[in-house]
N, C-alpha and C positions, 0 to 999 in steps of 0.2 A: 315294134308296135303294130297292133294293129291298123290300119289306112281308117279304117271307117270310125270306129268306137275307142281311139287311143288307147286298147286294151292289151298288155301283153300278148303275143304270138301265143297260141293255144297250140296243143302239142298230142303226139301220140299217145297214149295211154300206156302205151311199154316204153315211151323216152329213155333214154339210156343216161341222161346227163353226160355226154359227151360233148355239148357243145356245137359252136359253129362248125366244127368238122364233119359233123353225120347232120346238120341244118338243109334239109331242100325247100323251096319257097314254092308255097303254092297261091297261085294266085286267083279269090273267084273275084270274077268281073256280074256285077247285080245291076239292074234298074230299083233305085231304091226298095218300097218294101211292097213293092208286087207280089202276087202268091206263089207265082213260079220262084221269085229271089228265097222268097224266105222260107221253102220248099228246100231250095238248092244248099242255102247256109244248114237247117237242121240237119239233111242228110250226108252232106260233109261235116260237121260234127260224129254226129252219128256213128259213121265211117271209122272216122279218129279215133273216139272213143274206143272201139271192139278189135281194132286195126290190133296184130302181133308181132308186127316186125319191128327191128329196136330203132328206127331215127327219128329224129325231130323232124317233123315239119313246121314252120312255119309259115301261117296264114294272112296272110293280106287280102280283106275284103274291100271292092274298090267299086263304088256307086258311080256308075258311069254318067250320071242325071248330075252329079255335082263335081267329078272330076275327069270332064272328058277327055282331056289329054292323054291322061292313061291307057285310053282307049288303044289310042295308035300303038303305043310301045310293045302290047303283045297281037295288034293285027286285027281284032276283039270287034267282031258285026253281030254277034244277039246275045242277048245275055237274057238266062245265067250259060257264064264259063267259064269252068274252071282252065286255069295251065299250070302244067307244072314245069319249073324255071330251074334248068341246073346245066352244067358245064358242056356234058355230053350230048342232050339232047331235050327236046321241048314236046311235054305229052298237052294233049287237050279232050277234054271234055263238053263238050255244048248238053243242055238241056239242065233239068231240075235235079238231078243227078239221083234219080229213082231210081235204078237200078243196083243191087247192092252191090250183085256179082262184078258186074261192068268197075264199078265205083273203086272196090277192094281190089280189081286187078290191076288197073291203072297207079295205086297208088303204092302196091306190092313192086312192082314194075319202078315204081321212081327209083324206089326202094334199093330195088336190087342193084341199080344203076350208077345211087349214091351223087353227089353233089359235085 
């Protein structure tokens, strides 16, 4: 589920329906709907959307203004930021996440990495 909008996890555009097997958690960390957050939510869609590589990601968006706890768990001092959560290692993103190149390498990168 989604953290913020109880929405199901939104997923790559090439998901593969394989399941929690190829599943990596990305998690953006927002201050409710500041322009930067909601900057940082479209262009992580965005991202998803055009992304070619085949795994699910799932998204958890986490308003740090309503659940600061969450805060500590990934270490999280300004938001928006993004992390991405898997076995092997822990990517991060800080900013609005305007950069597309930046954006698609990082998340190519989880990618390759795998859960």
């Amino acid at each position: 589920m989604n953290t913020k909008t109880g929405q199901k996890p939104r997923t790559s555009a090439s998901a593969n329906g394989a399941g929690k097997a190829s599943e990596i958690c990305l998690r953006l960390y927002i201050a409710s709907s500041t322009p930067n957050s909601q900057r940082a939510q479209a262009n992580l869609d965005a991202a998803l959307r055009e992304l070619t590589v085949p795994p699910t990601f799932r998204v958890e968006i986490i308003d740090v203004l309503t659940d600061g706890k969450r805060v500590a768990t990934d270490s999280v001092i300004v938001t928006p930021t993004l992390v991405v959560i898997g076995p092997k290692r822990r990517l991060v993103m800080i900013g609005d996440l305007s950069d597309p190149g930046k954006l698609e390498g990082l998340l190519k990168s989880a990618a390759s990495v795998g859960p």
